[in-house]
VMD Tcl script that draws the C-alpha trace (Angstrom):
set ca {
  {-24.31 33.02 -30.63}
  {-20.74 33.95 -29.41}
  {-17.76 33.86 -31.85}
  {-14.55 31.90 -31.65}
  {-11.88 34.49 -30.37}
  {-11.33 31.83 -27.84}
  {-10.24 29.30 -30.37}
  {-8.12 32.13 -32.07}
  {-6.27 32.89 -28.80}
  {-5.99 29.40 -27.99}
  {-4.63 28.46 -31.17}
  {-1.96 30.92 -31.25}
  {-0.89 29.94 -27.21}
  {-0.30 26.25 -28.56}
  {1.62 27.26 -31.40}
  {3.85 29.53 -28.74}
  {3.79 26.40 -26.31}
  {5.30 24.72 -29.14}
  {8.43 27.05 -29.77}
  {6.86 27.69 -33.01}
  {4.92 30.64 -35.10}
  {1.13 29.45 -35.83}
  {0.89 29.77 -39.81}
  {-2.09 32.17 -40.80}
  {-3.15 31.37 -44.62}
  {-5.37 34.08 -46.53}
  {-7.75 33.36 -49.54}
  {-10.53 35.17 -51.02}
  {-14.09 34.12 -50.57}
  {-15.49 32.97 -54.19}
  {-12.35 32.46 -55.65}
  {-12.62 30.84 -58.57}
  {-16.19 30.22 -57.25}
  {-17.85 29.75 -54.13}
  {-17.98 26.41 -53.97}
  {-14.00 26.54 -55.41}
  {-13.06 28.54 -52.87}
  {-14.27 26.89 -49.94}
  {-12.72 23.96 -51.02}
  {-9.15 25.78 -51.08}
  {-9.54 27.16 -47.71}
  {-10.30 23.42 -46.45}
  {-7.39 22.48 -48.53}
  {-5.04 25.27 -46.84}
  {-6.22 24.19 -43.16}
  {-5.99 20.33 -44.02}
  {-2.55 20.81 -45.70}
  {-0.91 22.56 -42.31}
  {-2.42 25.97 -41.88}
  {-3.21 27.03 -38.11}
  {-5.53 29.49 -39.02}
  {-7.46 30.97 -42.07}
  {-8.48 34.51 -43.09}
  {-11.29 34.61 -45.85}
  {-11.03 37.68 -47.86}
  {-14.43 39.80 -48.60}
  {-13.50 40.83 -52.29}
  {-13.60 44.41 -52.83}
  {-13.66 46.51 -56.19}
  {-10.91 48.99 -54.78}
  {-8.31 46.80 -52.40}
  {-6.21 49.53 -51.29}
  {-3.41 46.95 -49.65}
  {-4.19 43.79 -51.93}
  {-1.22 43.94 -54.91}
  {-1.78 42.50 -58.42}
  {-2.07 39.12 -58.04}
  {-5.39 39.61 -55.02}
  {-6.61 42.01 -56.69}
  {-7.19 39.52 -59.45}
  {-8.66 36.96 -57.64}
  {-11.30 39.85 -56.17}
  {-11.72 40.55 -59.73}
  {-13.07 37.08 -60.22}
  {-14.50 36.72 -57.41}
  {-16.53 39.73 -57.89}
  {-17.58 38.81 -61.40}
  {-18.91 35.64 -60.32}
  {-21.20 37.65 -58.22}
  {-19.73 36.75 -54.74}
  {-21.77 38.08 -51.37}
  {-21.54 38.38 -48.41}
  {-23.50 35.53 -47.78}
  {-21.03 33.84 -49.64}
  {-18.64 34.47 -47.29}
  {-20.23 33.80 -44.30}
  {-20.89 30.49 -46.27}
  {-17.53 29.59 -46.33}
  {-16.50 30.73 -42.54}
  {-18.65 28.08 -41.64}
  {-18.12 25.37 -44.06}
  {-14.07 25.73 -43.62}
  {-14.38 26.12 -39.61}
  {-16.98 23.70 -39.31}
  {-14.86 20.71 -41.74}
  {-11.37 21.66 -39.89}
  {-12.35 23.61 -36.23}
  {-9.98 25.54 -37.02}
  {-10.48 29.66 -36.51}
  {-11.44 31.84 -39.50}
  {-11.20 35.32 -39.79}
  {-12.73 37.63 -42.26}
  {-10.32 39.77 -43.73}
  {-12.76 43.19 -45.21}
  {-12.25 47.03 -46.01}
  {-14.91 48.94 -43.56}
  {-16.82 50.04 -46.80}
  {-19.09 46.58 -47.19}
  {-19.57 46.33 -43.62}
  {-21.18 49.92 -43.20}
  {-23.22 49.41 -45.89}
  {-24.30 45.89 -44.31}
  {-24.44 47.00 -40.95}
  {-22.52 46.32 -38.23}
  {-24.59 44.86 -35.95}
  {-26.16 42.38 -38.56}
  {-22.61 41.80 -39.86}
  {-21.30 40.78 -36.59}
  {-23.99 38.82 -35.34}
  {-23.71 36.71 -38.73}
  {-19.92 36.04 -38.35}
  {-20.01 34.89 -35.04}
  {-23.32 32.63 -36.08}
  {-20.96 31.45 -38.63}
  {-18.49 30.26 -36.30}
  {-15.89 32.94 -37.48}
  {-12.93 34.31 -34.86}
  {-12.78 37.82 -35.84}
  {-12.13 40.55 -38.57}
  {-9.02 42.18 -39.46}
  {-9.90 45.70 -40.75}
  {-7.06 47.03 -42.49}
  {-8.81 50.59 -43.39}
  {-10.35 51.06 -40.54}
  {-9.19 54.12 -38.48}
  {-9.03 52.61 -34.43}
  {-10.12 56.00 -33.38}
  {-13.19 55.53 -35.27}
  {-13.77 51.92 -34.20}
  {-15.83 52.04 -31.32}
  {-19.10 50.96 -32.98}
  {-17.39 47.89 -34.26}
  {-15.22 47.19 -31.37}
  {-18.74 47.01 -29.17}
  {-20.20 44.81 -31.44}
  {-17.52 42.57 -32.08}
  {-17.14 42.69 -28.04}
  {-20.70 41.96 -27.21}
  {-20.24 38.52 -30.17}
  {-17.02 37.31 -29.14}
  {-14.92 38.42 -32.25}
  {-11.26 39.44 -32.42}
  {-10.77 42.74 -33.94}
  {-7.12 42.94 -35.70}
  {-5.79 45.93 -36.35}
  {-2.98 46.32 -39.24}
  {0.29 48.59 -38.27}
  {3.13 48.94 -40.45}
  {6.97 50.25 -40.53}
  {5.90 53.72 -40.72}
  {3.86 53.85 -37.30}
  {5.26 55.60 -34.91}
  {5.89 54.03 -31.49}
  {2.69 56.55 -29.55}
  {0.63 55.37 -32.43}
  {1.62 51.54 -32.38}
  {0.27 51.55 -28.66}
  {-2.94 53.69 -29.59}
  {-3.25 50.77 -32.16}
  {-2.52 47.54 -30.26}
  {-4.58 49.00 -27.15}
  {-7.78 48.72 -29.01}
  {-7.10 45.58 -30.73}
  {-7.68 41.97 -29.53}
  {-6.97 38.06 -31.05}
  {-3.65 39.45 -32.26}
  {-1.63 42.64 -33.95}
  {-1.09 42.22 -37.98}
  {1.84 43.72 -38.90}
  {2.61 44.41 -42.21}
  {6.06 44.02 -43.03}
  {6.95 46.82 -45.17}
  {5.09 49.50 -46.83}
  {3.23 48.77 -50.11}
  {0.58 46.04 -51.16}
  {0.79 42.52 -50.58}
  {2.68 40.46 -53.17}
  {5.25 38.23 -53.18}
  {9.19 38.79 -52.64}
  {12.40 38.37 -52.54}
  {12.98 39.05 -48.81}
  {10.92 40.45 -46.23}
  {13.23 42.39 -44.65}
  {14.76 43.88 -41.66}
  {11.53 46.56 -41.24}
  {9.70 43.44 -39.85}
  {11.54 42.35 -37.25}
  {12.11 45.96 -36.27}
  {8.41 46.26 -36.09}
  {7.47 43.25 -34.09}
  {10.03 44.68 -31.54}
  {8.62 47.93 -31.21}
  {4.86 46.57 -31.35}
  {5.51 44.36 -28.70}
  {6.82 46.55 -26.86}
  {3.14 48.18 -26.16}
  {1.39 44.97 -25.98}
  {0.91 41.46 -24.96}
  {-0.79 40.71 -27.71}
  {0.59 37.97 -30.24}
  {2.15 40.32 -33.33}
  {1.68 37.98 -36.78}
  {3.65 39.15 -39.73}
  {2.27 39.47 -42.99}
  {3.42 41.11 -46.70}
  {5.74 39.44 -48.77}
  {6.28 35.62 -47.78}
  {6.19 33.50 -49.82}
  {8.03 30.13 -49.36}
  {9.73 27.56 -46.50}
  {12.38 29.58 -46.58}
  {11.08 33.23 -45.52}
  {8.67 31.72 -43.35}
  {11.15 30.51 -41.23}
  {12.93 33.54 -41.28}
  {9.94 35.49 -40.02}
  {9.24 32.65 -37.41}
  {12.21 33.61 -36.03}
  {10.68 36.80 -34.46}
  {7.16 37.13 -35.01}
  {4.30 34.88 -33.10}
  {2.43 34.04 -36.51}
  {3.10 33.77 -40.75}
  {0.35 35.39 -42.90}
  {0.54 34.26 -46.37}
  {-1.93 35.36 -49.25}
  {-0.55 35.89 -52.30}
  {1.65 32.93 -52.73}
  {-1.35 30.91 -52.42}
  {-3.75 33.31 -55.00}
  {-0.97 32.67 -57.30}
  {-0.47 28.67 -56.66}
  {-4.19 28.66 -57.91}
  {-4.06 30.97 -60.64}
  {-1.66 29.41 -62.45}
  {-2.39 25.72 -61.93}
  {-3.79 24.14 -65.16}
  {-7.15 23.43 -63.70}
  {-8.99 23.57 -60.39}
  {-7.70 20.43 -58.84}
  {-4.73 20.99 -59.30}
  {-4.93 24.41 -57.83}
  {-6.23 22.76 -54.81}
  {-3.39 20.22 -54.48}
  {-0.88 22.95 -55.11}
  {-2.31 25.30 -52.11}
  {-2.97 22.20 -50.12}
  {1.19 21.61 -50.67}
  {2.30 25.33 -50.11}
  {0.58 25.17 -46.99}
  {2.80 21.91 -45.95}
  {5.83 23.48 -46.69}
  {5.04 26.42 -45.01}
  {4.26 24.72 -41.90}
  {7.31 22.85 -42.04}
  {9.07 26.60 -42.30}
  {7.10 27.72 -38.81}
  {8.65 24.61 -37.72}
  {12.06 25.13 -37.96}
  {12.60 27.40 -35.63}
  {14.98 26.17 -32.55}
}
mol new
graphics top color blue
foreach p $ca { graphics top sphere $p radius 0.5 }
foreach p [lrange $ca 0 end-1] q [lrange $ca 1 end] { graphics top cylinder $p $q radius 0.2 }
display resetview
């Protein structure tokens, strides 16, 4: 069973045919429960999202900030697997056909097995993984896996990457080039900042890869900001936090379903 890097690739061409960035939405798996969170992943592609990335909660998220790392925590207590996540790649690609992405630390996968890992995602219908912990020059095991089951591997680089390492990076990468708009943990902000666009110049610069921008957006407003000069939006906390502090679960799911329209209307200002 091959995966859908295809779809992921093709997604991100229309949304550069269009003149706009594709909007990339991230929620954990299991959050507030399985069956919760596969709903607000549905809700997040139905509401305007191009693309999804499905967390893999992990006790010690060393780029998630506060308000993931809750989530995880919640996640985690309700006894979400990894079963559980493949569960909701393919419930969420399967209602929408739409790509998903797992986003994991390399720690659960090792333990799972790569091989058996990969061969489930792609079964799953997923696009890919984004490994943010996961050193490039000790990711050829994965890379031939993900390879051989037609999986995007995304690799995350950040301000402090220097240009020789940025190309290392985005050579062994495929589906598209995270980069993290500033140093720190995700979370919400005030702006994302000049370190972003500076970034996506330089990471272009040693690829022809699509370069997606995540870290710190929040609303319409930065979103279109960061449409401006990246090829894709990643969002994740925003929506944690639209669901954590709704009043119950529905209307957690309207008010992610929402975020995600207004967000797409931000990608979609862009002249």
């Amino acid at each position: 069973m091959s995966g859908n890097i295809q779809l992921l690739q093709d997604t991100l061409e229309q949304a550069r045919a269009e003149k706009r960035a594709a909007l990339i939405a991230y929620l954990p798996a299991g959050f507030p429960t399985v069956d919760g969170g596969i709903e607000a992943v549905k809700a997040v592609l139905d509401g305007g999202a191009d693309i999804v990335e499905v967390g893999l909660p992990h006790s010690d998220p060393v780029l998630d900030g506060p308000v993931i790392q809750t989530a995880d925590d919640i996640a985690l207590r309700g006894g979400v697997k990894i079963a559980d996540v493949m569960r909701t790649v393919r419930e969420a690609h399967r209602a929408t056909g739409k790509p998903v992405l797992v986003m994991t630390y390399w720690n659960p996968i090792d333990r799972y097995g790569v091989e058996r890992f990969t061969a489930e995602l792609a079964e799953a219908g997923g696009a890919g993984c984004i490994l943010p912990d996961l050193p490039v020059q000790e990711s050829a095991l994965w890379r031939e896996h993900a390879e051989k089951h037609g999986l995007a591997t995304v690799f995350v680089v950040a301000p402090s990457s220097k240009d020789e390492r940025l190309a290392t990076i985005t050579r062994a990468g495929s589906g598209f080039v995270y980069a993290a708009s500033l140093m720190g943990v995700t979370g919400t902000r005030e702006s994302v900042g000049a370190q972003a666009a500076d970034l996506v110049r330089r990471t272009r610069a040693t690829t022809e890869l699509p370069v997606c921008v995540g870290l710190g957006v929040s609303n319409a407003e930065q979103a279109a900001e960061v449409a401006t000069f990246a090829d894709g939006v990643i969002v994740g906390s925003a929506f944690v936090k639209r669901m954590l502090d709704a009043e119950d679960h529905a209307a957690g799911i309207a008010a992610v379903r929402e975020l995600a329209g207004e967000l797409a209307r931000g990608v979609r200002q862009v002249s």
